[in-house]
C-alpha positions in Angstrom: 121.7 140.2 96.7 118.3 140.2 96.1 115.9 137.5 98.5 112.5 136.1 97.5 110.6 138.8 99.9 112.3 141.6 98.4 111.1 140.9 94.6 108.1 142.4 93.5 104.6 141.0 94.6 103.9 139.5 91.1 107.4 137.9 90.5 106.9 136.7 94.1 103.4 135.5 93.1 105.0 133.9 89.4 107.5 132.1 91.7 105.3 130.6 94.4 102.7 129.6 91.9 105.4 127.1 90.7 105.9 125.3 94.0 104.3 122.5 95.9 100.6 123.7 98.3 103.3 122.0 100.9 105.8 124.6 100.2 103.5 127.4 100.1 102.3 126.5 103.6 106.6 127.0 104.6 106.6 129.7 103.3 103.6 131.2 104.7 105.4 130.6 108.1 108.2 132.9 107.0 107.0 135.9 108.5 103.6 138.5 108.3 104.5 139.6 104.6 105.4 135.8 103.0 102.0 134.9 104.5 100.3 138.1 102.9 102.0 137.6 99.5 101.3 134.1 99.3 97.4 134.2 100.5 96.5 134.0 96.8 98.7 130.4 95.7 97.7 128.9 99.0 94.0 129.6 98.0 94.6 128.0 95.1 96.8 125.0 95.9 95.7 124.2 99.6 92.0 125.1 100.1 90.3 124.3 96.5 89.2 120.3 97.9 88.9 120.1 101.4 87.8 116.4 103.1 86.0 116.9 106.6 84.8 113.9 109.1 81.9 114.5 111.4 83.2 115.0 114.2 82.6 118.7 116.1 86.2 119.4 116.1 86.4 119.0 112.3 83.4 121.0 111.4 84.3 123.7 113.3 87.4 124.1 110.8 85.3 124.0 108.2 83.2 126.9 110.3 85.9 128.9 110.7 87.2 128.4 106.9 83.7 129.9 105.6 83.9 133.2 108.0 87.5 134.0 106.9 88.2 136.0 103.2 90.1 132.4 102.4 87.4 130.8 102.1 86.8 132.2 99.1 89.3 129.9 97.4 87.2 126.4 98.1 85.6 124.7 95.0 84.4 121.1 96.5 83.8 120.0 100.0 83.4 116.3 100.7 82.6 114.7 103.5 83.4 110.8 105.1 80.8 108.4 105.1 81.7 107.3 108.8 80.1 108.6 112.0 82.8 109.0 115.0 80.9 109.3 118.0 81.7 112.1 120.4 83.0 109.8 123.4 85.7 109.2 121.6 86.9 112.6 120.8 87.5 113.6 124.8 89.6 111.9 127.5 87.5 114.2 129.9 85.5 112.0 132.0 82.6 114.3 132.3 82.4 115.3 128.8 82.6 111.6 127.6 79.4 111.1 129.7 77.9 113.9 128.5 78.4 112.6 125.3 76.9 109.4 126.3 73.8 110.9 127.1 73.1 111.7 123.4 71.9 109.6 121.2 73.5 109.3 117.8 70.8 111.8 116.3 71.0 113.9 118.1 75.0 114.4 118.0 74.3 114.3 113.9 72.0 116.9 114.1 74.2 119.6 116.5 77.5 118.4 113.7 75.0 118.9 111.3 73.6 123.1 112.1 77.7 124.0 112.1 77.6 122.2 108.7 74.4 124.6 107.8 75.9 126.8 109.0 78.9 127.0 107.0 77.2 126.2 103.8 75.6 129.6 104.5 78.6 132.1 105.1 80.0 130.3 102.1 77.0 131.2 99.7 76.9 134.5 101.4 80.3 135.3 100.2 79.2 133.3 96.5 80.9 130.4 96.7 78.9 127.6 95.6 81.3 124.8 96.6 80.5 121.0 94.8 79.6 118.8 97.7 80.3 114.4 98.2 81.1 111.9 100.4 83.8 110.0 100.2 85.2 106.6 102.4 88.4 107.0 104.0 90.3 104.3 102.9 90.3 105.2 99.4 93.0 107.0 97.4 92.9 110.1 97.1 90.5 111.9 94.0 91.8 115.3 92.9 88.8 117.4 91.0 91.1 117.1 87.8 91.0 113.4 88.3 94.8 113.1 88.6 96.7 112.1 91.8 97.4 113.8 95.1 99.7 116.2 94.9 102.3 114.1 96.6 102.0 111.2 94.1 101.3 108.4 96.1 98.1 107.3 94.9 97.1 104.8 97.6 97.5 107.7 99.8 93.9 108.2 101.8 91.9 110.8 102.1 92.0 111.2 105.6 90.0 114.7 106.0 90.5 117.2 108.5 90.9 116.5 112.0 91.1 112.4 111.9 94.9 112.2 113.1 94.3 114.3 116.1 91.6 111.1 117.1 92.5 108.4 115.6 95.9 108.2 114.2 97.5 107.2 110.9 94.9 105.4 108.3 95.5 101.7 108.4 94.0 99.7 110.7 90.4 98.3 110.9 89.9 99.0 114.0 90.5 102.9 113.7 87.1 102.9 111.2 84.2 104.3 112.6 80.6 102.9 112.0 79.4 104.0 108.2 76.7 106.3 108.4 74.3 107.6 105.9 76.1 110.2 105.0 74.5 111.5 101.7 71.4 112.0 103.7 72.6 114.7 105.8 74.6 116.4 103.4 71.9 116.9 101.3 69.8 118.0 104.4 72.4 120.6 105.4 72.1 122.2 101.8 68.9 122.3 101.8 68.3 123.6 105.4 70.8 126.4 104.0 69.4 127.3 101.0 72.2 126.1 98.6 71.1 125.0 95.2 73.1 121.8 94.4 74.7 121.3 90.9 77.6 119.0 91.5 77.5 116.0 93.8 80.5 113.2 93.6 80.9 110.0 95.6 84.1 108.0 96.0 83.6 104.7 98.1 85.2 101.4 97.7 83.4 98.3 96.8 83.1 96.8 100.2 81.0 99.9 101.7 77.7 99.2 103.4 74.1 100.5 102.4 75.2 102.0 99.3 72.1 101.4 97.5 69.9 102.8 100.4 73.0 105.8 100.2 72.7 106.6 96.4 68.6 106.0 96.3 68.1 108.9 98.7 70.2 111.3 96.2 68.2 110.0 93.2 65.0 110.4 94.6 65.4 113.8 96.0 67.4 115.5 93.2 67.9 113.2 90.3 64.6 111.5 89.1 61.4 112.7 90.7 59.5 110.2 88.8 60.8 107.9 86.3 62.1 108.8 83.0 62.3 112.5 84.3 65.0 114.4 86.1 65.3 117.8 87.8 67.7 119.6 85.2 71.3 120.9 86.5 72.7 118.1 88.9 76.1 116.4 88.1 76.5 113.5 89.6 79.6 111.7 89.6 80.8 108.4 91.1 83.6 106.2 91.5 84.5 102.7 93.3 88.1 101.4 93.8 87.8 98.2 94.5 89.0 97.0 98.1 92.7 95.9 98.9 91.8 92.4 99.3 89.9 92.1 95.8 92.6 92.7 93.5 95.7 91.2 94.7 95.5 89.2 91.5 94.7 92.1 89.1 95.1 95.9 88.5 93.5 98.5 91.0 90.4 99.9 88.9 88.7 102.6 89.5 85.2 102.6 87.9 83.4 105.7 87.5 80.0 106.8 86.2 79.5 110.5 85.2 75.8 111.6 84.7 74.3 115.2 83.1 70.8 115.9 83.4 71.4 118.9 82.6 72.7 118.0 79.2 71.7 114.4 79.4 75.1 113.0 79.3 76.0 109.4 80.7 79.5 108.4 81.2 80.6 105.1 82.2 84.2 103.7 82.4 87.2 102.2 84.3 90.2 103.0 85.0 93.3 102.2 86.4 94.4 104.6 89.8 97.8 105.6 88.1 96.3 106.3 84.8 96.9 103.4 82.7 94.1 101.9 81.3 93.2 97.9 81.4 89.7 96.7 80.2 88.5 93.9 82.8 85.1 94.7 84.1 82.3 93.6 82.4 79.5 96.3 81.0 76.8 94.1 82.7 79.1 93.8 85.8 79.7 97.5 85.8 76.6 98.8 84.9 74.6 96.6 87.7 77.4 97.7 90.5 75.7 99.4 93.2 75.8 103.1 92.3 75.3 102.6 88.9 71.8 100.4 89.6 70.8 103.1 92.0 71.2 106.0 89.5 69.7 104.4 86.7 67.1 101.8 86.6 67.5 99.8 83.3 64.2 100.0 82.6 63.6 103.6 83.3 65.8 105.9 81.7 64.4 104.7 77.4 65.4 107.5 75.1 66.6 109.8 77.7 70.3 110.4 77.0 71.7 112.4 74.2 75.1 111.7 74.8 76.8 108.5 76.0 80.7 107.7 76.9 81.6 103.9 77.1 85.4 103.4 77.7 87.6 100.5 79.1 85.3 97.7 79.4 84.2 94.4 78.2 80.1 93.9 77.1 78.7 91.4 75.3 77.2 92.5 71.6 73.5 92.0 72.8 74.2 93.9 76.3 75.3 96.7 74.6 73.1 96.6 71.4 70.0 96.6 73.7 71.0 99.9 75.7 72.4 101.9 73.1 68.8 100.7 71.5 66.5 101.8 74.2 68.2 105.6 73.4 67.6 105.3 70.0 65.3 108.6 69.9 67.4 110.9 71.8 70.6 109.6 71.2 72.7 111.5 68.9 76.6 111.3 70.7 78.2 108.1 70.7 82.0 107.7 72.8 83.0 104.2 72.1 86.4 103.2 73.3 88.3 100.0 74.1 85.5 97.7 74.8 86.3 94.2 74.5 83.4 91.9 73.0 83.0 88.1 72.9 82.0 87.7 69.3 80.1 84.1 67.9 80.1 83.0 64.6 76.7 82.0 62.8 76.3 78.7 64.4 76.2 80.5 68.1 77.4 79.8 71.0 75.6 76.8 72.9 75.7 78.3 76.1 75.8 82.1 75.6 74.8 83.4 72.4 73.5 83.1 68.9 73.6 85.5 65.5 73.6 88.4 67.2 76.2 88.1 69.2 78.6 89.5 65.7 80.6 92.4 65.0 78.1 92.6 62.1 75.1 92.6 63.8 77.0 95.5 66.1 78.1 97.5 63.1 74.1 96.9 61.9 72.6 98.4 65.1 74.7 102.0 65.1 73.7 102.2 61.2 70.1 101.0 60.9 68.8 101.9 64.7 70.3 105.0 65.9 70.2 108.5 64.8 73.7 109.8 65.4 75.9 112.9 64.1 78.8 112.3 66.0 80.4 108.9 66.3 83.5 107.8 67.8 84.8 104.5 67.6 88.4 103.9 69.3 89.9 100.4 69.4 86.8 97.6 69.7 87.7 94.4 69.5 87.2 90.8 70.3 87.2 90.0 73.7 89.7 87.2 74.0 91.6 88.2 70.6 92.7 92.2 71.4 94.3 92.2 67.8 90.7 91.1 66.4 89.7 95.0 65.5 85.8 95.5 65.2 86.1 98.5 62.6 89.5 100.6 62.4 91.4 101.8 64.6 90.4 105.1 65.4 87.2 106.4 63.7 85.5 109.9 64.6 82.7 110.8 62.0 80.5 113.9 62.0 77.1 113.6 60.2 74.8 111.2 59.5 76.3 111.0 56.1 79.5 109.9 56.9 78.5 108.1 59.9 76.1 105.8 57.6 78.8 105.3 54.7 81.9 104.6 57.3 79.4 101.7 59.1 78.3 100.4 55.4 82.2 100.0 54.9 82.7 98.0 57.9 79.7 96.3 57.3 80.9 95.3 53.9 84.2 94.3 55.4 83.1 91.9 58.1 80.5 90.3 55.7 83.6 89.5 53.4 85.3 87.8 55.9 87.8 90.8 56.8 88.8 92.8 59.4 90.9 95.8 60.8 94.0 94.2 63.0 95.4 95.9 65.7 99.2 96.0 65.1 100.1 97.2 68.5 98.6 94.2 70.2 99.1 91.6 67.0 102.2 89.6 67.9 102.6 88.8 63.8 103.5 91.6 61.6 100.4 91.9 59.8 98.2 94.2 57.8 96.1 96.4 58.7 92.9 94.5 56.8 93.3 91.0 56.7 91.1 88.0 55.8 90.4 85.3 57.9 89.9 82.6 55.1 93.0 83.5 53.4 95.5 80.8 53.5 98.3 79.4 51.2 96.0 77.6 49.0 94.0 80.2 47.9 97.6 81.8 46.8 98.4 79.2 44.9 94.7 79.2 43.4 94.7 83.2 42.3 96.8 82.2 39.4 93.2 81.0 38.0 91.1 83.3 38.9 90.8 84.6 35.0 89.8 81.9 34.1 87.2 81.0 36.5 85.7 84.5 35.9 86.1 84.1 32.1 84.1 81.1 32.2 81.1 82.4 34.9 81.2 85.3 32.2 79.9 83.0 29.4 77.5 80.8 30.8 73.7 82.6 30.1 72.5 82.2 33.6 75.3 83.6 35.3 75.7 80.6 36.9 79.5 79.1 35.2 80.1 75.7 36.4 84.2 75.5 37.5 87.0 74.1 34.9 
């Protein structure tokens, strides 16, 4: 009968690729040749996204990882944004007052030459690993953006080496003090010579100093001086919001995704475990602190060429004005589920006047921008989800198309119509309807030949009604 370690080493390899990183670790601890024929899946499964905290013993790991041939295998390394200090890692006596002794510079900047120091062996061997912080008491982020591999997506990312010192995640009191943590990474790559391409962030919305955090990363890669960037940094950024702020709602992630190198903006929200709900204002999101740190509102005119908006809720004239201020560089335009408050002529006495239309909307992509690629996927009204602004799904590819598919919709909302939503309608409608139609004008249509018999003959055009 033939056993898993008598197959061949690429049926073995088939099989093993198939199993959980957990399992690959079991088998690893099989004997000598499981670990040798496995070395390849546990690369792959185990060591791609490692989380580290800055404590010695979790950077030596990390040191040890970058002078073995597995290190090979790592693609991101991220890093918590909490300091542990270095009394608390020994019950020793002596070494706790050694520790003592050191201020909390200096312990950062001994942690800080072993992280140098790995960054180095790793580029030596050409691994370019993407680089982030993270807090530890958010879920886990995979670099596909789906969920650990366990699928428990509160899960924390604990990083390597916290359990030995402080336990299971849970409690406040196991938290160490936040730290500027972006500062030193960035220090440590360039003290090593390793050019940075890729640099995410995961924090929670209750974490300290993140505009002081995020500044230090814009000013030293992303924008030298305003309106210009250094070409070839992704950044990317999310923020779950803390335990205690959505009790009452859904657990949204939101996330901003910027390109320099192709001048790409992303900005959206989503829901941990994949489904989708819009909530968050634009205004709300784009002002949140990593977002105002990246980009200035005032700084960044006609500097994208492509922009993503997805699952949220902006008001016509927040939206108008930004998409606006790209008008001569923007040429990609992402629009999906976004919510919008829309007023009638009279305005709103509070909030809003004309503007604030799905007309006026519609009016701005056609007469303002310069696109060749637009995508529109269910906008709608605000407080009316049903209330479609356009169809339902529109991608168009030229600036041909682009202008006649916004003339249509522009013709269609300044008739009084619009595209319904069946899948949130709770009437079985069409999909175009009218919102002055009523029974009366049914029993009305009977005479419409008439009254357009009778506008025919009169000599100004003008027929008075029978």
């Amino acid at each position: 009968m033939a056993t898993l370690l008598s197959l061949p080493p690429e049926i073995f390899n088939t099989i093993v690729a198939e199993v959980s990183g957990r399992d690959v670790t079991s088998i690893r601890r099989v004997c000598r040749r499981a670990n040798a024929l496995s070395s390849h899946q546990f690369g792959l499964k185990c060591l791609a996204d490692l989380s580290f905290i800055w404590s010695s013993y979790s950077l030596q790991g990390l040191l040890n990882l970058s002078r073995h041939p597995l290190g090979r295998y790592v693609k991101r390394l991220t890093f918590a944004t909490h300091f542990i200090y270095a009394e608390r890692l020994t019950e020793d006596p002596v070494e706790q007052r050694t520790a003592r002794s050191k201020s909390i510079f200096e312990q950062w900047e001994e942690r800080n030459q072993m992280l140098v120091q790995a960054l180095q062996n790793l580029h030596a061997a050409g691994v370019q690993p993407i680089l982030g912080v993270y807090d530890i008491s958010v879920p886990w982020v995979s670099l596909d953006g789906s969920s650990n591999s366990n699928g428990n997506d509160k899960q924390p990312r604990k990083g390597y080496g916290f359990e030995k010192h402080y336990g299971a995640v849970g409690s406040e009191a196991l938290y160490p003090s936040f730290v500027h943590t972006i500062e030193y990474v960035l220090k440590a790559a360039q003290q090593a010579s390793v050019p940075l391409k890729t640099f995410c962030v995961h924090w929670t919305d209750r974490t300290r100093h993140q505009n002081d955090e995020v500044r230090i990363l814009r000013d030293q890669y992303l924008f030298s001086q305003t309106g210009e960037s250094d070409s070839g940094l992704k950044f990317m950024a999310s923020m779950t919001p803390h335990s205690t702020t959505t009790v009452h709602g859904p657990d949204l992630t939101k996330t901003i995704t910027l390109d320099t190198q192709h001048r790409k903006l992303e900005l959206y929200a989503v829901h941990v475990a994949g489904v989708s709900y819009p909530l968050h204002h634009l205004e709300r999101s784009w002002d949140y602190p990593i977002a105002t740190a990246i980009l200035p509102r005032n700084n960044l005119d006609d500097y994208f060429c492509e922009i993503r908006l997805s699952t949220l809720d902006a008001t016509v004239k927040t939206l108008t004005k930004f998409l606006k201020s790209q008008a001569r560089s923007l040429r990609v335009l992402h629009l999906e589920k976004i919510g919008m408050p829309l007023y009638d002529e009279l305005g709103d006495p509070e909030n809003a006047g004309p503007d604030e239309t799905a007309l006026n909307f519609l009016s701005v992509l056609k007469n303002d921008l310069s696109l060749e690629y637009l995508r529109m996927t269910k906008l709608s009204e605000e407080v009316d989800r049903a209330r479609l602004i356009g169809g339902h799904d529109d991608t168009w590819v030229g600036r041909h198309e682009i202008q006649d598919g916004l003339q249509m919709y522009m013709q269609r909302e300044e008739d009084d119509e619009y595209s319904v939503d069946e899948d949130v309608s709770d009437e079985d409608e069409g999909e175009w309807v009218s919102v002055h139609h009523s029974e009366d004008e049914d029993d009305g249509q009977a005479h419409d030949g008439d009254h357009e018999a009778t506008t025919q003959q009169s000599p100004a055009g003008e027929g008075e009604d029978i």
